[in-house]
N, C-alpha and C positions, 0 to 999 in steps of 0.2 A: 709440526705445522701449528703456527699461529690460530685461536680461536678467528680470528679475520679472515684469515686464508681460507678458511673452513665455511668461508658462507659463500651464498649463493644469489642471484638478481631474481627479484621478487618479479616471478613473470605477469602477476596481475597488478603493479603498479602502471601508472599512468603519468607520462611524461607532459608538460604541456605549455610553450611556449609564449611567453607576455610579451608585450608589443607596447610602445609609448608611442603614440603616431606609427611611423611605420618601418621605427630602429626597434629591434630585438631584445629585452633590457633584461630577461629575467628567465630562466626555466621554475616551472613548479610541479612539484613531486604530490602524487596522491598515493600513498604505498598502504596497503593492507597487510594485517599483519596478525595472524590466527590469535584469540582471547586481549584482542587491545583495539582502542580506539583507529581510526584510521588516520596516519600521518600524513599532515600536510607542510609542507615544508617550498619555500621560494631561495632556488640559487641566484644571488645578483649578479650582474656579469661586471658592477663595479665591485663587489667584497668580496666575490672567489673565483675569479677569472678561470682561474686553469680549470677547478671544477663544471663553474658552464662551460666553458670550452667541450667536454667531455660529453655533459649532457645536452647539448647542443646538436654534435653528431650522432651521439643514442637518440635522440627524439626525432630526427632527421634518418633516421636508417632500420625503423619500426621497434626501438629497444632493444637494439644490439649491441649492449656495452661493453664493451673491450679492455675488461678489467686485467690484462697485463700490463697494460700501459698507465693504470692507475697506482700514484706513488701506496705507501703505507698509510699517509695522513689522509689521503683523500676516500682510500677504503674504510679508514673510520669514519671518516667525517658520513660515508654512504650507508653503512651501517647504523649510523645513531639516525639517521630520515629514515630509514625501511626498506631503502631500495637493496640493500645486501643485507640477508637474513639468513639463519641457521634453516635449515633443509625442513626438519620437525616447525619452523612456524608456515610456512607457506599457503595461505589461504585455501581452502575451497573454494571455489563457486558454488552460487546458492541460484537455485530457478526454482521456479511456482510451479506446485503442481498440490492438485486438488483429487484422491481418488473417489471415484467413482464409486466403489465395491467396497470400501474399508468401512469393515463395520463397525471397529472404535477405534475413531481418529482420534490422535493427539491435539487435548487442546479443546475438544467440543464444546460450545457453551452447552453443562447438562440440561440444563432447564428448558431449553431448545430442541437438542439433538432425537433423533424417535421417539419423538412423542407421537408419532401421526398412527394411528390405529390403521389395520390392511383392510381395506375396503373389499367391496363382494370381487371378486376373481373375475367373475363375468362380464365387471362395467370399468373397467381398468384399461386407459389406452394411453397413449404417450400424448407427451405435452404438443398441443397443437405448434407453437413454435420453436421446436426443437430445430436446432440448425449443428450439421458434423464441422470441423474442420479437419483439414490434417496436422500433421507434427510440427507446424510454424504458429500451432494456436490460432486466435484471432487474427485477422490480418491487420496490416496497418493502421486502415481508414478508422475500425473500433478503437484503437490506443492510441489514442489522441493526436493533437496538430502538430506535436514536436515528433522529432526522426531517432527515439528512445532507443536502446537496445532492447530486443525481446527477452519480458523475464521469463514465459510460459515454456518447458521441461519440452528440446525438443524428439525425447525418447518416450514421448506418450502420443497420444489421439487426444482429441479436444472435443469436447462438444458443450452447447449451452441452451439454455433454456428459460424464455421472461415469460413468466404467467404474471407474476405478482403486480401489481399497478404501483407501491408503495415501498420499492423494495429493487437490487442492484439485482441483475441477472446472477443466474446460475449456472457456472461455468468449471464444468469437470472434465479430469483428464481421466485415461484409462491405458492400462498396456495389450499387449497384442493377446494374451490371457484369455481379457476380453473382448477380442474385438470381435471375433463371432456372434458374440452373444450382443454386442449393443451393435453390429450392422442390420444386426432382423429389424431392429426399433424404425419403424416411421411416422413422422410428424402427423397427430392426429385421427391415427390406428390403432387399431385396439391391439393390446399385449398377445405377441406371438407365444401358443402353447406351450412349447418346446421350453419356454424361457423358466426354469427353476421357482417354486417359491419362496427359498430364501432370497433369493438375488430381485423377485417383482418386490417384497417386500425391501430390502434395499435400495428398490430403483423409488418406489414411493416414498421413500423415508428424503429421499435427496431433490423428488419433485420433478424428476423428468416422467414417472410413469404415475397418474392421476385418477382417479373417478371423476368423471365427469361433470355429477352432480354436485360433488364435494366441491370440486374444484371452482364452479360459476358460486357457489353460496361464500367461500373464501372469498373471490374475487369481488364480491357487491358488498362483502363485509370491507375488504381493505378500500374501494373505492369510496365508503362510506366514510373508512376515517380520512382520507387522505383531503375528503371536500370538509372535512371538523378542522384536518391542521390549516387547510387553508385559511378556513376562517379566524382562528386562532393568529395564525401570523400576520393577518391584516389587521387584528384587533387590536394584542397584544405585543408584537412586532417580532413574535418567538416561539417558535413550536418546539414539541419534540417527536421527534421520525422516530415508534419503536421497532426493529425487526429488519431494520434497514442493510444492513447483509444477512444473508442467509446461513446459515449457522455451519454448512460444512466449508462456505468461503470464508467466512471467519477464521475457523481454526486454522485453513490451509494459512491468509494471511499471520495470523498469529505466528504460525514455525516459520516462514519465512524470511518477519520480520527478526526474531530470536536469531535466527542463523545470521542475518547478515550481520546482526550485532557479533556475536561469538566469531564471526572468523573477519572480523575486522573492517568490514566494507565501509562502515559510517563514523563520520567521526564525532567525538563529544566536546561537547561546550564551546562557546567561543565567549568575547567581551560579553557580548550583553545578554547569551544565556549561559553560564557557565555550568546548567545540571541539565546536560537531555542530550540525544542522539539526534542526528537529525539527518535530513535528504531532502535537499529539491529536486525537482525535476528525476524522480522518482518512477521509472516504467509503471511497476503497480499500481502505484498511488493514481498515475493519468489514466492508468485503463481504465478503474472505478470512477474515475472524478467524472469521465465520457460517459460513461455508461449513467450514471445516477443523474445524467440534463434532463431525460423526463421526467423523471419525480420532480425533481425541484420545480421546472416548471409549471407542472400540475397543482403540486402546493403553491407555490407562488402567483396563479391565477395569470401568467404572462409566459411566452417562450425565454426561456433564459440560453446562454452560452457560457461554456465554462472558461474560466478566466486563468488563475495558476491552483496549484497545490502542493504540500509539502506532507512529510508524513516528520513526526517526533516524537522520542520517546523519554518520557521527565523523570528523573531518580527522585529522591528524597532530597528538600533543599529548596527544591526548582518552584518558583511561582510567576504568576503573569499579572505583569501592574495594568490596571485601569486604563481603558484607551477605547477607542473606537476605530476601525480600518479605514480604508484608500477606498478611491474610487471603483477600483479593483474589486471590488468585494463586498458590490449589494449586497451578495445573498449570502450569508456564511454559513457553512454546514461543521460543525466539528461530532466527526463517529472516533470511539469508547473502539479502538480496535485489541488492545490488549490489557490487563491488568494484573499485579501481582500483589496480594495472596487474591487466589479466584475467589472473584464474588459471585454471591447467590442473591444476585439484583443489582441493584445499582453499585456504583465503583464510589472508590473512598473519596473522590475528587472533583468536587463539586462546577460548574463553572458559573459566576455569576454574573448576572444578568440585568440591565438598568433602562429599560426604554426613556426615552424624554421625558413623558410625561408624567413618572412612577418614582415616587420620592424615596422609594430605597430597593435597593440590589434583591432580586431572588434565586437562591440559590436551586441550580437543576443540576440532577444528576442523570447520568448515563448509566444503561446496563451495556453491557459488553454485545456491538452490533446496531444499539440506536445512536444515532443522530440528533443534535439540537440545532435546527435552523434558525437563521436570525437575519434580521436586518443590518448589515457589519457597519453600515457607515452611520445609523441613525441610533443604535443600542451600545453605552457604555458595558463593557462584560470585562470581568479579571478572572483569577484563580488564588488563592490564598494558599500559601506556604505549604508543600506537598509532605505530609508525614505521616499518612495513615496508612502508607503501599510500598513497596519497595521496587514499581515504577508504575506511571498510566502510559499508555501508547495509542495516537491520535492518527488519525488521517485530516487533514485541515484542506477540503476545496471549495473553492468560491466561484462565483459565477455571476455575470450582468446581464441585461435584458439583452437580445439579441440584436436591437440597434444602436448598442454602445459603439462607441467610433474611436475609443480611444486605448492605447497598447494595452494588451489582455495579462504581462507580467508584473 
């Protein structure tokens, strides 16, 4: 048997039909491919007939290709795109999942992670807005305008919890383990006895179970800074948001992103970026970009709506020339979601920053988790030749006043 013969239709590739008006010109192949970038590849229906022919009727019959009827030439030709692959590469699937009880997650920012000292036993109750869901996660309406796929693990329980004014909810999964132990918890009740001290002191460290007092002096602490960025971003036309995910949605994000890199989901480079990963219309990316409208708007001092986002991740190489955004993108937020070698503060990769009226660039840096907002259409910002990391990885959404009237991608 042929090395050809010997492969197999990459059941997580994606077939997808081009249109010129409304004649059929093109199939396009998006094949993932375990340790390699994501192939994309366009069959034209004028340079390889017989091949669209073929993937014509796979894309029309849910990926049913019927590779006996595929000559020898055309099996390679499928095999150099990704759609016919050796058994050993064929992707995972990669879903979000955040545990609840995991007391060293992979990934933690340390500087971050339990630090939170276990308050008196006695004034300890769950977070007033604690909300459960079941194993579909969040629902729709929370993951934004578009009809995404759900990235949220649907072999766990979901729940979330926003105390913070300043900062993306917190939103963890859990297995059936614990689901005894987190169905006692109700919103705004004090810690059921029964519940272990290791496990309150995990629930505290994650923020669903609070002191009360602790919790309102946090709360007037962060709404103190959040009216400092405001005034800062009307001043200076640029804040920086610190703490702006929560440090075990960080990490969970972090492996997530990692994974989808390692088993092939995303693909790298194109003409005008040829060093970084990249994902639009990104399930994760929209749940946070949704989720983070009231902060911005709170800093912003206006109701904002969110607009598009993309998540990237930049190798060595990768820089961003001088420019300022579209109408798209009042308000730019770029969060420091991953970096390599872990930093202990700020990341090696500066973004800089130029309002109108400031006769040279200041460079800000990110720790892993904050936010620099910005005025996108009115602040010159670049990034200078990336060689201090060996990558940074960003989540990039933006957002306009809520009576922008004009297309939000």
């Amino acid at each position: 048997m042929s090395s050809v013969d010997s492969l197999v239709v990459n059941s997580h590739a994606v077939l997808k039909v081009e249109r010129d008006g409304g004649r059929i010109t093109a199939i396009s192949v998006r094949a993932p491919i375990k340790g390699r970038a994501l192939q994309v590849t366009t069959i034209e229906q004028t340079t390889e007939p017989a091949l669209f022919g073929a993937l014509l009727v796979s894309a029309a019959t849910s990926g049913n290709l019927v590779q006996a009827k595929l000559t020898s030439d055309e099996r390679s030709r499928l095999a150099d795109i990704g759609l016919l692959i050796p058994p050993d590469d064929l992707s995972t699937p990669v879903l979000f999942e955040c545990n609840l009880t995991d007391t060293a997650p992979p990934l933690a920012p340390t500087h971050e992670f339990g630090r939170q000292p276990m308050p008196e036993t006695a004034r300890l109750c769950t977070s007033p807005t604690l909300r459960r869901f079941g194993h579909e996660g969040p629902p729709p309406d929370m993951r934004g305008r578009l009809p995404l796929r759900n990235p949220f693990d649907p072999g766990r329980a979901w729940m979330i919890a926003d105390d913070d004014p300043l900062a993306a909810p917190r939103i963890y999964s859990y297995g059936s383990d614990a689901a005894p132990a987190m169905e006692q918890l109700e919103a705004g009740h004090p810690v059921p006895e029964s519940l272990s001290p290791p496990l309150r002191q995990q629930l505290v460290a994650a923020g669903i179970v609070q002191s009360t007092p602790i919790q309102a002096q946090e709360r007037e602490q962060r709404l103190h800074d959040a009216e400092a960025a405001r005034r800062q971003l009307a001043e200076q036309r640029y804040t920086m948001l610190r703490r702006l995910i929560p440090p075990l949605q960080l990490a969970a994000a972090r492996r997530f992103y990692r994974a989808l890199i390692a088993e092939g989901f995303l693909p790298f480079g194109d003409a005008e970026w040829p060093d970084r990963y990249f994902a639009a219309k990104e399930p994760l990316a929209y749940f946070f970009h949704q989720q983070l409208t009231d902060v911005v708007s709170r800093v912003a001092g206006q109701p904002v709506k969110p607009s598009f986002c993309f998540f990237a991740s930049y190798r060595p190489g990768a820089e961003l020339p001088a420019h300022r955004d579209r109408a798209q993108c009042e308000y730019s937020l770029s969060i420091l979601v991953d970096h390599s070698p872990e930093p202990n503060g700020p990341g090696s990769w500066p973004l800089y920053l130029q309002p109108p009226a400031a006769p040279t660039a200041t460079a800000v840096a990110a720790a892993l988790g904050d936010g620099v907002l910005y005025y996108g259409r009115e602040v010159t910002h670049f990034r200078e030749r990336l060689v201090a990391a060996d990558f940074c990885s960003f989540w990039f959404f933006f957002y306009v006043p809520v009576d922008f009237a004009g297309p939000l991608d």
